[in-house]
C-alpha positions in Angstrom: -14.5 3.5 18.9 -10.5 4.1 18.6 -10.0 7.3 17.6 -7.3 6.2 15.0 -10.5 4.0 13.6 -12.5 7.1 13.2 -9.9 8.7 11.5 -9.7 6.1 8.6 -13.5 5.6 8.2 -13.1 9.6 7.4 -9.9 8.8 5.2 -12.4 5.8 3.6 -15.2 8.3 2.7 -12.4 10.2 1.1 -10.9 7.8 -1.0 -14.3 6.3 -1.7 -15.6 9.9 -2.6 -12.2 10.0 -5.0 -12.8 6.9 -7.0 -16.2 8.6 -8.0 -16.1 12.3 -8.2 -12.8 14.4 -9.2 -10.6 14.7 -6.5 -10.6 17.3 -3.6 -8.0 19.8 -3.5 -5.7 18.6 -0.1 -6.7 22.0 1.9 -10.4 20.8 1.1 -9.7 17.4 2.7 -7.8 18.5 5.4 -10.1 20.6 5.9 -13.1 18.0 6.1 -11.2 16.0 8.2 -10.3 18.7 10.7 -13.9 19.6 11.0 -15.3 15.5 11.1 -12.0 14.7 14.3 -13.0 18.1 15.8 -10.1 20.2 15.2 -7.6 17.2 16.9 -4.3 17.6 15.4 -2.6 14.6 15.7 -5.7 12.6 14.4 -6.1 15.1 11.4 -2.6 14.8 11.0 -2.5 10.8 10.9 -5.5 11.1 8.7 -4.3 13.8 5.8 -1.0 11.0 5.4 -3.2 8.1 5.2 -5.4 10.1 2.6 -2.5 11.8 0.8 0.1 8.5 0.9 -2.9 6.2 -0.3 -3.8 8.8 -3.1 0.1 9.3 -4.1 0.6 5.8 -4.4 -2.9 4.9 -5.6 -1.2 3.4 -9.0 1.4 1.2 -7.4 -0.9 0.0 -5.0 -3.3 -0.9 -7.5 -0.9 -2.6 -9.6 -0.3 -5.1 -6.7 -3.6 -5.4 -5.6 -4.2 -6.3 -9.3 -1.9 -9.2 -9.4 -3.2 -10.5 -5.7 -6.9 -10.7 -6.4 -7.4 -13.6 -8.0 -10.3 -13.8 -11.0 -11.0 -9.9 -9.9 -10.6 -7.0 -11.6 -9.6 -3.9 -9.7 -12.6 -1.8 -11.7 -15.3 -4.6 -10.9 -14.9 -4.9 -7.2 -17.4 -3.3 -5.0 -16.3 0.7 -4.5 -15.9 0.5 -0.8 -14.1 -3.1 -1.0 -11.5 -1.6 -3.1 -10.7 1.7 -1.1 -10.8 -0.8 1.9 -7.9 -2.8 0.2 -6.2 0.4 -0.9 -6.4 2.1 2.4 -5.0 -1.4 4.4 -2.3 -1.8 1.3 -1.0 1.7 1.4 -0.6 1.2 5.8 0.7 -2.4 5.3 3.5 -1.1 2.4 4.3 2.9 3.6 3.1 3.3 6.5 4.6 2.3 10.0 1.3 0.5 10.9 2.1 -3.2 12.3 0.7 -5.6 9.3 -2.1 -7.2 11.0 -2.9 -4.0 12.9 -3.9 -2.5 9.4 -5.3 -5.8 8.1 -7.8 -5.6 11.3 -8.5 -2.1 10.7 -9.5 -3.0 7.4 -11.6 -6.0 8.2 -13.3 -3.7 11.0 -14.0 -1.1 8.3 -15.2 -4.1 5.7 -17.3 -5.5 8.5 -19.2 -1.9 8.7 -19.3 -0.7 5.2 -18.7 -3.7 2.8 -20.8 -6.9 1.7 -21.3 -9.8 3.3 -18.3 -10.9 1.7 -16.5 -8.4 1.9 -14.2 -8.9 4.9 -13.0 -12.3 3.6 -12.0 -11.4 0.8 -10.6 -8.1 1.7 -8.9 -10.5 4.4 -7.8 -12.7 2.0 -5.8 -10.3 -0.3 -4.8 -8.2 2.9 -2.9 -11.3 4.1 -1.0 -12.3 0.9 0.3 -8.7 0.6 1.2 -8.6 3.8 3.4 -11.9 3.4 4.9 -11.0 -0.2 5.6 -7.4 1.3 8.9 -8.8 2.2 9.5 -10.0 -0.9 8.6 -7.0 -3.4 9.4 -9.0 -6.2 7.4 -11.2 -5.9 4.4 -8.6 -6.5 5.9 -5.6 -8.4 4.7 -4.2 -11.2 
């Protein structure tokens, strides 16, 4: 498994763990992540700004989500689906990911811990944010 995978299946468990619970202080994260990459720096480091960038932007990103699922509401998609899609979302708009390298990552990630469905549509919504990122307006909120 990629290394940089493993580091955003931690980052998922995270987020997913977030959209349930109250959120983790950022030195109890980093801290869980440290200890699940073994202590590797640059992984933990790539990890903490996925988790932190995602969960700063978590509104924004939800807002556009929002407007590119069609017929679903952000609250009535499947928990893991929708950190999946914020997770991909936050690499494909702030992160210096490639676009489809983050929509793969994401479909890998759906393919493991969503529905039967789920990688579809998480491809689905993926895509059209990826080709309207060019065009914010088209999808701000």
């Amino acid at each position: 498994m990629s290394t940089r995978r493993r580091a955003r299946e931690i980052v998922l468990q995270l987020l997913y763990e977030a959209d349930l619970n109250d959120w983790r202080d950022a030195a109890t994260s980093r801290k869980f992540i440290r200890s699940r990459l073994q202590g590797r720096k640059v992984l933990t480091d790539f990890a903490a700004e996925l988790l932190d960038g995602t969960m700063a932007r978590r509104d924004d990103i939800d807002a556009k989500l929002t407007k590119l699922s069609t017929n679903w509401a952000l609250h009535r998609m499947p928990v893991t689906d929708r950190n999946v899609l914020r997770l991909g979302a936050y690499e494909i708009l702030y992160s210096g990911t490639p676009g489809q390298v983050a929509i793969s990552e994401a479909l890998t990630l759906a393919k493991r811990y969503g529905g039967e469905n789920s990688p579809r549509f998480i491809n689905g919504v993926l895509d059209r944010l990826f080709k309207y990122h060019s065009s914010p307006e088209s999808i701000s909120s």
